[in-house]
N, C-alpha and C positions, 0 to 999 in steps of 0.2 A: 504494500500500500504506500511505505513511504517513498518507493523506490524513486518513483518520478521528482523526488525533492532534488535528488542530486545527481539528476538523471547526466548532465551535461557539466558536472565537474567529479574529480579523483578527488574525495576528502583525505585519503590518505597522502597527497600532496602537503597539506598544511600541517605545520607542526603541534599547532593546539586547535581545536575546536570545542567551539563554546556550545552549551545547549539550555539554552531557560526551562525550568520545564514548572507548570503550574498545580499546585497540591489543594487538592479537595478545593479551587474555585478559592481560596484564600490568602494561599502562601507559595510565593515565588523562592524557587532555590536553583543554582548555578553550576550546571556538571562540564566540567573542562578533561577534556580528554587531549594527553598527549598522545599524538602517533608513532611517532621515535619507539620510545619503550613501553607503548603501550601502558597507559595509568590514568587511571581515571580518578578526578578529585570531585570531589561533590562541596559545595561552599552553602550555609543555611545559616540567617544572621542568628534562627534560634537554637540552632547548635542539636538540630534532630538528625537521628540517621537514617536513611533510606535504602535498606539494604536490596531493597524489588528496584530500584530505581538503576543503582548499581548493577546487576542480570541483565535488565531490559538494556540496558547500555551494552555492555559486551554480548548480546545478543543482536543486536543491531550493524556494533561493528564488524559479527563475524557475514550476517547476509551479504553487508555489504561489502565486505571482499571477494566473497562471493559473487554478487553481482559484478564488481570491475576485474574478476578473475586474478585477483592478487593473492588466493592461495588463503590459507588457515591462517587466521589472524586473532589473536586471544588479546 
């Protein structure tokens, strides 16, 4: 579904990517993923963890290497 987001660029070209992602309609929290060494940061000014947030993120990044045929990418 999200494929067509980044249909017409390599995310894995960029060194960080940023993803807002919005909780229960209330609260905004900031997942930064580097692609180097693959890590993913998750930033919440109220210092909550999101550990489903965390999966759906390295689940996303591996379709999408998948989709640009860059191989297994954790």
């Amino acid at each position: 579904m999200v494929r067509r987001w980044t249909k017409k660029m390599d995310v894995f070209a960029c060194a960080k990517i940023f993803i807002p992602i919005n909780i229960m309609n209330s609260h905004w929290i900031l997942v930064m993923v580097e692609t180097g060494p693959s890590v993913i940061h998750v930033y919440d000014s109220l210092g909550e963890r999101y550990p489903m947030g965390d999966s759906s993120i390295k689940r996303w990044l591996r379709d999408e290497a998948e989709d640009k045929g860059k191989g297994q990418r954790e």
